[in-house]
LUMMAR-773700 format. One line per field, with one value per residue (C-alpha): chain; residue number from 1; z negated, y, x negated. Coordinates in pm, 1 decimal. Example, Ala and Ser with C-alpha at 12.3 -4.5 7.8 and 13.67 -1.06 7.14 Angstrom:
2
cadena <- [A / A]
num <- [1 / 2]
up <- [-780.0 / -714.0]
north <- [-450.0 / -106.0]
east <- [-1230.0 / -1367.0]
REM end
This chain:
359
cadena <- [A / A / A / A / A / A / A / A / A / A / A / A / A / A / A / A / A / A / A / A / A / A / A / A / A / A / A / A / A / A / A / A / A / A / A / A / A / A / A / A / A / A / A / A / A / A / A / A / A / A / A / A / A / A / A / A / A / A / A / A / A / A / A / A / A / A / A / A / A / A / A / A / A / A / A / A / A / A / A / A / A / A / A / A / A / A / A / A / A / A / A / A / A / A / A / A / A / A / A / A / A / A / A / A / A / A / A / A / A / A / A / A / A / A / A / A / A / A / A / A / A / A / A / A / A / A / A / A / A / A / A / A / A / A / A / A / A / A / A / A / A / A / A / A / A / A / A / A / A / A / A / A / A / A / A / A / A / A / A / A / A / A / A / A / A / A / A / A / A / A / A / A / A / A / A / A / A / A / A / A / A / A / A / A / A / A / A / A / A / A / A / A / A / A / A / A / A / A / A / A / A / A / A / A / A / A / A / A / A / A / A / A / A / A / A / A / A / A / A / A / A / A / A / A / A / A / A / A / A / A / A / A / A / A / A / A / A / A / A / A / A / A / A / A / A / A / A / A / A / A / A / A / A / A / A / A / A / A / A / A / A / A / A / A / A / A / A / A / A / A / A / A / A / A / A / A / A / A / A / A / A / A / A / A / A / A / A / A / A / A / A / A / A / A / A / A / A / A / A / A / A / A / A / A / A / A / A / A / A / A / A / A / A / A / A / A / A / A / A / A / A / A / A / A / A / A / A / A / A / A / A / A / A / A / A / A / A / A / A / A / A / A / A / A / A / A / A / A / A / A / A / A / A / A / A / A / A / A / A]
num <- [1 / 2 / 3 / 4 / 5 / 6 / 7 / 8 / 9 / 10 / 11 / 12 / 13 / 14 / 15 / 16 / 17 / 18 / 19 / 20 / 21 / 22 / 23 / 24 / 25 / 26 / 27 / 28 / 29 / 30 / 31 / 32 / 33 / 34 / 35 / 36 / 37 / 38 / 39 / 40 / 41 / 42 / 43 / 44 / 45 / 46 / 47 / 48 / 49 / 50 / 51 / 52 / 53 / 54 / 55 / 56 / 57 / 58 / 59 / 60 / 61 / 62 / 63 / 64 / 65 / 66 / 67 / 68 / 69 / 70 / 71 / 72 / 73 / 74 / 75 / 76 / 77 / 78 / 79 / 80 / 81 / 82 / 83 / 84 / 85 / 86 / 87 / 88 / 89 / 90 / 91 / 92 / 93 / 94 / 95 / 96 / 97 / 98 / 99 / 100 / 101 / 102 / 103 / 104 / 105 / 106 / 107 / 108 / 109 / 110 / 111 / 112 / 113 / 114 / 115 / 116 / 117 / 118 / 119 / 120 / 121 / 122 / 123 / 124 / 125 / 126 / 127 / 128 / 129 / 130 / 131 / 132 / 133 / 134 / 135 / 136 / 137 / 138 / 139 / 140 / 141 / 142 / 143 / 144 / 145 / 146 / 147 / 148 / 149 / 150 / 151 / 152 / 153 / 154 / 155 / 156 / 157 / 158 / 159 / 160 / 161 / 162 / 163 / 164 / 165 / 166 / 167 / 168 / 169 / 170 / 171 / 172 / 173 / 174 / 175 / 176 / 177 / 178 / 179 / 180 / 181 / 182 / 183 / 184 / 185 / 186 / 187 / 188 / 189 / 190 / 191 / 192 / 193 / 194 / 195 / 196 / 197 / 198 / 199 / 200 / 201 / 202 / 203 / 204 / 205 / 206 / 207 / 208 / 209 / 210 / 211 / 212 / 213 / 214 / 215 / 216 / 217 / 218 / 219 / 220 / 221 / 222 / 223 / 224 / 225 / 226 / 227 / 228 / 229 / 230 / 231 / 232 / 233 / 234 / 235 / 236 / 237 / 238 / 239 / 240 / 241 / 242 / 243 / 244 / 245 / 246 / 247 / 248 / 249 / 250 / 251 / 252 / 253 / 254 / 255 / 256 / 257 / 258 / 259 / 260 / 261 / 262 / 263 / 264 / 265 / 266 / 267 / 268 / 269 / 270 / 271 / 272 / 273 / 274 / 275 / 276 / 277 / 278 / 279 / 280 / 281 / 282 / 283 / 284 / 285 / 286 / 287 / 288 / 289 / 290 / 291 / 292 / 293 / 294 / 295 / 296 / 297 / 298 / 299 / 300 / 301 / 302 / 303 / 304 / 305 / 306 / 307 / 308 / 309 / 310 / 311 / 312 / 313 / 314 / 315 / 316 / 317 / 318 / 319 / 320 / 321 / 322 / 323 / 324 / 325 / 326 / 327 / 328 / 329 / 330 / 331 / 332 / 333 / 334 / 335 / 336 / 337 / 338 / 339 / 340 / 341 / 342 / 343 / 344 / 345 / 346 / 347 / 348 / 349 / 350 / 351 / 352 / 353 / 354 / 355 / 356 / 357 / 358 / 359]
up <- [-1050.9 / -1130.3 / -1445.6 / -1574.9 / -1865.7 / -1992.9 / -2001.0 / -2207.3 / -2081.3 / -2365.0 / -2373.4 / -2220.9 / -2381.7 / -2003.0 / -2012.1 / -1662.5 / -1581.2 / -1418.8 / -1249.3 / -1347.0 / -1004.1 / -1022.5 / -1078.5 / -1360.6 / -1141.1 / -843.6 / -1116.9 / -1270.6 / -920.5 / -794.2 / -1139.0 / -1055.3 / -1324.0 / -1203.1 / -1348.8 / -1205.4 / -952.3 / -627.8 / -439.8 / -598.2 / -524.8 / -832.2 / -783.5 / -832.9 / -1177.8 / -1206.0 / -1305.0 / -1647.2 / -1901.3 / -2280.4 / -2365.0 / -2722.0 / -2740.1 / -2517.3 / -2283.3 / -1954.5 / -1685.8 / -1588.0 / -1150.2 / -933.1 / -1109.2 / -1001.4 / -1269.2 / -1231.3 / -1238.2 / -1573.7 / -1715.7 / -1993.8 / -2315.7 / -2233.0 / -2147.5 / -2539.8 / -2610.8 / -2517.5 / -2111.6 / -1854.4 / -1494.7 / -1361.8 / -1014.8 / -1088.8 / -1418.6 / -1435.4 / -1738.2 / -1969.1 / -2209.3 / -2318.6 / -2292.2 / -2468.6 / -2249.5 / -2301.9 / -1950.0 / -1883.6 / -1738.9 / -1593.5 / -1268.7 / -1222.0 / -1164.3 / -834.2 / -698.6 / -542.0 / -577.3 / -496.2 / -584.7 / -415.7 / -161.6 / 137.4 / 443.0 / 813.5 / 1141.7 / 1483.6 / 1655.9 / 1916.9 / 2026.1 / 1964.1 / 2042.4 / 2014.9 / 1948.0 / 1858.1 / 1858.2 / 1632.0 / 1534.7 / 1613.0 / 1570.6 / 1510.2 / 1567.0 / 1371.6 / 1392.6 / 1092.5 / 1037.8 / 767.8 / 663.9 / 430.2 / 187.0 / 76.2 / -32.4 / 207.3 / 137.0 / 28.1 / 177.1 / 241.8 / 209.6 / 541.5 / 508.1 / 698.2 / 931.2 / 801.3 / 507.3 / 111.6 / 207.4 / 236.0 / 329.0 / 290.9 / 537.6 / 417.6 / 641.2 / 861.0 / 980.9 / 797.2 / 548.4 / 784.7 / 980.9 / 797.3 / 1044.7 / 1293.8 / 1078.6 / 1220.8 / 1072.2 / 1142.0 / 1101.3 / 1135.4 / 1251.6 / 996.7 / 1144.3 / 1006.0 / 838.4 / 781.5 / 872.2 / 1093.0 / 1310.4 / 1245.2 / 1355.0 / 1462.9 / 1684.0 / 1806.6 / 1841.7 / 1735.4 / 2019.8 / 2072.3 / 2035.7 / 1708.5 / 1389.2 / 1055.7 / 672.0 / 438.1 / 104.7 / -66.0 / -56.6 / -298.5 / -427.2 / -620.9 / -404.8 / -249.1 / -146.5 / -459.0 / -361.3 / -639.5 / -640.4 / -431.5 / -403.2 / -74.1 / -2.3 / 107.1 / 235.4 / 349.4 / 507.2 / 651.0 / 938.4 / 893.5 / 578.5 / 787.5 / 805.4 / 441.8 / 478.4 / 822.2 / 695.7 / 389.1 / 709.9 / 950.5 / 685.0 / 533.3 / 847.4 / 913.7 / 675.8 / 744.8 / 491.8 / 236.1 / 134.4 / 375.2 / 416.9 / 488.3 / 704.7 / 715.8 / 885.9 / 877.3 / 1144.5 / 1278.8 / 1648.5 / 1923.9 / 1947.3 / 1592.9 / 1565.0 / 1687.1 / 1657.4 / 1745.1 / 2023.3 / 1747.9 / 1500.3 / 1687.0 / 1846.5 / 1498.2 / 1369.7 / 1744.7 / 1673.6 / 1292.2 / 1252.7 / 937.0 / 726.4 / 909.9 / 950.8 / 1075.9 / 1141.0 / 1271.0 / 1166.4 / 1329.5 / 1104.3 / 1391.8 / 1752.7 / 2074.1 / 2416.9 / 2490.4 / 2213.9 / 2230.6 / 1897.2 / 2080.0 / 2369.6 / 2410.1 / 2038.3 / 1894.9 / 1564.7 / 1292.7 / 1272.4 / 1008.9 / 667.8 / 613.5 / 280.2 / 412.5 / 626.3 / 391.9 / 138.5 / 425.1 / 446.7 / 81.2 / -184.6 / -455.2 / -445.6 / -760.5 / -695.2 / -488.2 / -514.4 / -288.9 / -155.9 / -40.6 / 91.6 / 228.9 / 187.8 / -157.6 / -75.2 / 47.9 / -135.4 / -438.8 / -261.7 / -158.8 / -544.2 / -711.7 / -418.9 / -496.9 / -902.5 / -849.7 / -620.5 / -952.0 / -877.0 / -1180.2 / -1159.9 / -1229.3 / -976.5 / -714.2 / -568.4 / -441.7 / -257.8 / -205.0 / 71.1 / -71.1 / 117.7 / 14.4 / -43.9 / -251.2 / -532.7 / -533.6 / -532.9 / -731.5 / -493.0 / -590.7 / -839.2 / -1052.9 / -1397.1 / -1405.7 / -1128.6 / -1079.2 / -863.4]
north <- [-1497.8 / -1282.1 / -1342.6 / -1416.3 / -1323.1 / -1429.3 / -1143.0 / -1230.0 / -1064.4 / -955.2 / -1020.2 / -1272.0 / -1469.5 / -1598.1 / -1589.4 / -1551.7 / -1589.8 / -1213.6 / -1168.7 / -868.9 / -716.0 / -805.0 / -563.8 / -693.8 / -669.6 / -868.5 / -1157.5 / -1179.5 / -1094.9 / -1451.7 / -1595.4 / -1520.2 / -1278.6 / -963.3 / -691.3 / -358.6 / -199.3 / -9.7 / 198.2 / -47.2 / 179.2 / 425.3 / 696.0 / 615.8 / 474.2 / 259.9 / -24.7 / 194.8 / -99.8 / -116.1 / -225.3 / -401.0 / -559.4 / -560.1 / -321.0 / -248.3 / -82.3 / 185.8 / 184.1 / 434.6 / 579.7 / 901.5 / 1158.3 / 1265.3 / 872.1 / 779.5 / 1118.1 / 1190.5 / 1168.6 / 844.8 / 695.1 / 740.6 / 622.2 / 272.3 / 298.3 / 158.3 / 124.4 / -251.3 / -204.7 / -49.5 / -177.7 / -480.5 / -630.9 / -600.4 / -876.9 / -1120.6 / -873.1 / -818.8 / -653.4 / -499.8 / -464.3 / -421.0 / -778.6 / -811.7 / -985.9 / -832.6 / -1154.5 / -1345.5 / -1214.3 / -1510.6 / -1295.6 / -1518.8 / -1507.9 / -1340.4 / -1477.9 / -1465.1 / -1499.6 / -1479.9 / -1398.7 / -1280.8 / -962.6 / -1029.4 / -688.2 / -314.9 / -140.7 / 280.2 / 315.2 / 697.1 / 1024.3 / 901.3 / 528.9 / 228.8 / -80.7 / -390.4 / -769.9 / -1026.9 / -1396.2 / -1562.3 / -1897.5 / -1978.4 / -1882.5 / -1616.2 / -1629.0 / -1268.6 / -1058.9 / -801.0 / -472.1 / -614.1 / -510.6 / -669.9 / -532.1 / -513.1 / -569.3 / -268.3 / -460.2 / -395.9 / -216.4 / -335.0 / -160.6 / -230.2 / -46.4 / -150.4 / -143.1 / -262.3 / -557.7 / -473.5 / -816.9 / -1018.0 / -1274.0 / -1607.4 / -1497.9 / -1589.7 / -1598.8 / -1322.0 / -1004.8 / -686.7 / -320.0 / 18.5 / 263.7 / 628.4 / 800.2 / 1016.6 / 1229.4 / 1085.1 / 796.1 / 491.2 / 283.7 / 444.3 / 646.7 / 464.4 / 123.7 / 68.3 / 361.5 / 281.9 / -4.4 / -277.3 / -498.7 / -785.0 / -1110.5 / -976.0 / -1186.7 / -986.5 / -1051.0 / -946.9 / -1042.9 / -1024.0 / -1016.2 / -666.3 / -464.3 / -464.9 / -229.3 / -493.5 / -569.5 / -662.7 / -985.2 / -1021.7 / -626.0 / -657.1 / -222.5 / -71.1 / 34.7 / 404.1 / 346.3 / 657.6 / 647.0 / 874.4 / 801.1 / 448.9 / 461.4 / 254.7 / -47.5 / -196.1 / -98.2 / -282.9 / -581.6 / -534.0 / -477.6 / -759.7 / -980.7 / -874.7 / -852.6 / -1207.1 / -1331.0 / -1438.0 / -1150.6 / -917.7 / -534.8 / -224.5 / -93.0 / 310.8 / 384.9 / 741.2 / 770.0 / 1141.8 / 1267.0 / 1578.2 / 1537.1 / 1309.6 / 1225.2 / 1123.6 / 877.5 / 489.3 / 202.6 / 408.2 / 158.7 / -218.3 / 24.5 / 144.2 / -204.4 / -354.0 / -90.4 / -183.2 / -526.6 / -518.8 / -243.9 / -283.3 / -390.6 / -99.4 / 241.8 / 382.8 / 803.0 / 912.2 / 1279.2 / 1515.7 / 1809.7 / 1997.8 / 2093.1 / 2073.8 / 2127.4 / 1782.7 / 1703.2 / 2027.0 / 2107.7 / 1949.0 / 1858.0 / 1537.5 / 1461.2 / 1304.6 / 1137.1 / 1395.8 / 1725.4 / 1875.5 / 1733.9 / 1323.2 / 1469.0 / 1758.1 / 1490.9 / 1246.1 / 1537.4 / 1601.1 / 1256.1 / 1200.0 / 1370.1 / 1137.3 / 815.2 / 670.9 / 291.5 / 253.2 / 163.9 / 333.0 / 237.1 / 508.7 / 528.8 / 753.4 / 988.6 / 1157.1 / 1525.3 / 1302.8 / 1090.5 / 1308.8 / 1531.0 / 1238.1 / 1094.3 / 1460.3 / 1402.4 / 1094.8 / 1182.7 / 1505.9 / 1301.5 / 1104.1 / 770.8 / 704.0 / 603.2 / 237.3 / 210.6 / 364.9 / 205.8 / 396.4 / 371.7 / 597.4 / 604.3 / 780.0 / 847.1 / 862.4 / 1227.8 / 1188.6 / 1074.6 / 1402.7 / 1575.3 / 1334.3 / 1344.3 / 1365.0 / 1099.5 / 1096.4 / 879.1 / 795.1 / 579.6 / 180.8 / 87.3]
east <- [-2934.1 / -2589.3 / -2501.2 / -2112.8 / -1913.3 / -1599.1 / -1327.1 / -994.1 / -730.0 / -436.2 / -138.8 / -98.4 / -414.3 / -583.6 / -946.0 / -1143.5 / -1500.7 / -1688.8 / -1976.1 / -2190.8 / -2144.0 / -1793.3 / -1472.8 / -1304.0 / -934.8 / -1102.7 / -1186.0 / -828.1 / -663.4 / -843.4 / -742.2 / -377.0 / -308.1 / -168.3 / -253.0 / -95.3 / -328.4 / -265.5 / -609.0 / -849.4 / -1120.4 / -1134.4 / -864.6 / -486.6 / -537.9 / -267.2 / -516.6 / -612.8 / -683.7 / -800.0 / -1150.5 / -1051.5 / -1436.6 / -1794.2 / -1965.4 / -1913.4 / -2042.6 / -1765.2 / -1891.7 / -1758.5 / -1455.9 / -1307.3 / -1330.3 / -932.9 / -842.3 / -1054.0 / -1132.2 / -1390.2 / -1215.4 / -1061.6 / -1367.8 / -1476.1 / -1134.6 / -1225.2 / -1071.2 / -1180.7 / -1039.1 / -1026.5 / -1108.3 / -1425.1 / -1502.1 / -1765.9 / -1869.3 / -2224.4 / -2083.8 / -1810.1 / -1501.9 / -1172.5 / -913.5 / -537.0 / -349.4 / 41.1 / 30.2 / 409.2 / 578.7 / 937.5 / 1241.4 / 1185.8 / 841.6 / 605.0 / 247.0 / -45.0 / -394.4 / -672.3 / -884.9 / -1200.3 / -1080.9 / -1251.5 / -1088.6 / -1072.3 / -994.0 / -735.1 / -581.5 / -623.2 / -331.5 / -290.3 / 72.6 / 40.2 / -159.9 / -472.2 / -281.0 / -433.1 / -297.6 / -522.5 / -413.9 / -587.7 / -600.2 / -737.5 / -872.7 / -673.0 / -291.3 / -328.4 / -5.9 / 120.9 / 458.7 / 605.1 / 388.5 / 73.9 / -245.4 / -597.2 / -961.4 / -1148.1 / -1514.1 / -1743.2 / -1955.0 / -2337.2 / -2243.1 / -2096.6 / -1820.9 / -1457.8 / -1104.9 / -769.0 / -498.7 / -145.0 / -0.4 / 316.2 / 320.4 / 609.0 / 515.0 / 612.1 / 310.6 / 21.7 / -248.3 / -232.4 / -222.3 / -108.1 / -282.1 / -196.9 / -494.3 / -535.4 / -828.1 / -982.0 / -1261.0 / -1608.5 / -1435.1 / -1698.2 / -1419.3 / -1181.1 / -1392.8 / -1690.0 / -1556.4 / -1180.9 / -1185.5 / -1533.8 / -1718.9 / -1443.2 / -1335.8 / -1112.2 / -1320.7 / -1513.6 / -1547.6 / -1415.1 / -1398.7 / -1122.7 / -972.1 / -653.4 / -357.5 / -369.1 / -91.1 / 210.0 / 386.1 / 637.7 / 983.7 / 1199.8 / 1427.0 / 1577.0 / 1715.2 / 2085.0 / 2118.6 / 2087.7 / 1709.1 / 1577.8 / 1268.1 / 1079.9 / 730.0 / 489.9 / 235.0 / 83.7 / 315.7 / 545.7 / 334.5 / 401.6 / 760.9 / 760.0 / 668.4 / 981.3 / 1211.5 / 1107.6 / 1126.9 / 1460.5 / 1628.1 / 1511.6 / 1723.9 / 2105.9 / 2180.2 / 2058.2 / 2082.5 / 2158.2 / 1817.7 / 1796.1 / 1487.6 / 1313.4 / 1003.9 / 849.7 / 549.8 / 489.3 / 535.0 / 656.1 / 303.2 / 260.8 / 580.5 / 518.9 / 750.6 / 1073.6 / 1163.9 / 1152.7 / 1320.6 / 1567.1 / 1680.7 / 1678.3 / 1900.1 / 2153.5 / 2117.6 / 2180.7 / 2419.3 / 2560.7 / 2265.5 / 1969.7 / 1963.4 / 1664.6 / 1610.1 / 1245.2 / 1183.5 / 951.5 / 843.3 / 742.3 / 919.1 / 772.6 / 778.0 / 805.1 / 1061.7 / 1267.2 / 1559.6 / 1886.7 / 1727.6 / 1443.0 / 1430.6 / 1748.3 / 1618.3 / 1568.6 / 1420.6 / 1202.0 / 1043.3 / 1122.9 / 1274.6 / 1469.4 / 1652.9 / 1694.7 / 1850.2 / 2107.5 / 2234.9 / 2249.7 / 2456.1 / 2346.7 / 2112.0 / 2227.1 / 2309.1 / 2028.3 / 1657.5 / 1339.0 / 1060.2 / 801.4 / 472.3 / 258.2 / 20.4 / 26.6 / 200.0 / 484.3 / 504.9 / 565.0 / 792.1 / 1010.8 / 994.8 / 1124.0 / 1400.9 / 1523.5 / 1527.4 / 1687.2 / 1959.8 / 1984.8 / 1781.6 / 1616.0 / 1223.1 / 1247.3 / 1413.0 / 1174.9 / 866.7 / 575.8 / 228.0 / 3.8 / -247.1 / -524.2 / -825.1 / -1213.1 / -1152.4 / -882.7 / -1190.7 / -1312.3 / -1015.5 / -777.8 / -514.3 / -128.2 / 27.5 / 290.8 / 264.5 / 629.6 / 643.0 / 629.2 / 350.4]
REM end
């Protein structure tokens, strides 16, 4: 039998009940205390925590996320973390004006469509058996059939949907998860398990500045759901989309974007950027959206961002490009949002992150 422990979590003086095979975040996640995380798999670490009292049993932390010397400094990483013993811990335990963030749960579903939108994108429909309540730009963790596994994909769906799901996954080459499943064997009709919702990364109601939102790749699919369910509403702030990719190829949802931004002119911009030319999508000729780096277009169309707030996500090189951007075009880092999408090789090499940012 597992055993449990009882973690208090400072300051805010909640105590939760842990399994010892249990990440310490997962327990106070499904508790409804939200503490900052983002990757909740051991690399970003933006769930860094104290250990005031007890033992724990520090899991599969990346080295550049909880190095060495902090260790013997007493800290420990929530999303990996499980507990030895009764447990003391510190966290930055804060919910910003006007966000509705909801606790963590199992759910079960249905594959009902597999869609590829793009060069290496899939997009994967799910219907679940139960509404699943989440905030625009929170992700879920989707359970590896036949293995302990799981991998989370950020839902572009928009928050008034709560039972079919929509995922956007890129194909990495060998991935368990991508390659391995949603690009192979995965078929309409199959059963899947997930949790969440995760994430703080999400669409600020309560902040009335115009919004730059910049993606890259499957970037876009948090920052979908922000749009779809912004524009849904009889008004709100001018949102400012930029989606990078390198190719024609690459870029997917062009043709929703673009007749959101016709049919909502004066509240949605949108500008798809291709880093690279091609045949197909030749400089002044088939390509009329943007051409080279997300941020070199962006920095054209921008003297200053001051006044405004961002929202980026994305894989880490862009995403810290895009951040130095919008500072040096004088936003100032509260007032950006970021995700990163880290991948499993990003533990090894501890991937690109920036500790100034709100997560």
């Amino acid at each position: 039998m597992v055993a449990y422990h009882r973690v208090s979590v400072e300051p805010v003086g909640r105590e939760v009940r842990c399994r010892e095979d249990q990440p310490i975040l997962d327990a106070c996640l499904r508790a409804g205390i939200w503490v900052p995380h983002s990757c909740t798999h051991g690399t970003c670490g933006t769930c860094k925590a104290e250990l005031i009292d007890g033992e724990v049993d520090h899991g599969n932390a990346s080295a550049f996320a909880l190095m060495d010397f902090e260790r013997d400094e007493g800290k420990v990483l929530l999303c990996q973390a499980s507990p030895r013993s009764d447990l003391v811990v510190e966290a930055d335990v804060d919910v910003d004006e006007g966000l509705e963030l909801h606790p963590v749960r199992d759910f079960t579903g249905t594959v009902t469509e597999l869609a590829d939108v793009a060069r290496d994108i899939r997009v994967v429909r799910i219907a679940l058996d139960e509404e699943l309540r989440f905030a625009p730009g929170q992700y879920v963790a989707l359970r590896v059939p036949g293995t302990p596994a799981t991998r989370t994909y950020s839902l572009a769906n928009p928050p008034t949907q709560r039972r079919l799901l929509e995922l956007h996954v890129r194909r990495t080459p060998g991935g368990l998860a991508s390659d391995g499943w949603v690009f192979g064997p995965m078929a309409a009709g199959e059963r899947v398990s997930l949790s969440g919702p995760y994430g703080r990364f999400v669409f600020r109601p309560a902040r009335p500045e115009p919004a730059i939102m910049v993606a890259g790749g499957t970037g876009l699919a948090p920052i979908a759901s922000m749009i779809r369910h912004a524009l849904a509403a009889p008004s709100g702030p001018r949102l400012y989309l930029y989606h990078g990719a390198r190719t024609r190829a690459d870029l997917y949802c062009v043709d929703e974007f673009r007749a959101l931004a016709a049919a909502h002119p004066d509240r949605f911009r949108y500008r798809p950027c291709l880093s690279e030319q091609t045949p197909e999508d030749p400089a002044g000729g088939g390509w009329d959206g943007g051409a080279g780096l997300v941020t070199d277009v962006l920095a054209a169309d921008f003297d200053r961002c001051s006044g405004h707030v961002g929202y980026v996500c994305g894989p880490p090189p862009m995403v810290d490009a895009a951040l130095k951007l919008l500072m040096r075009k004088r936003l100032f880092p509260r007032d950006i949002y970021r995700e990163d999408f880290f991948s499993e090789a990003d533990r090894a090499t501890g991937g690109v992150r920036s500790p100034l940012l709100r997560r």
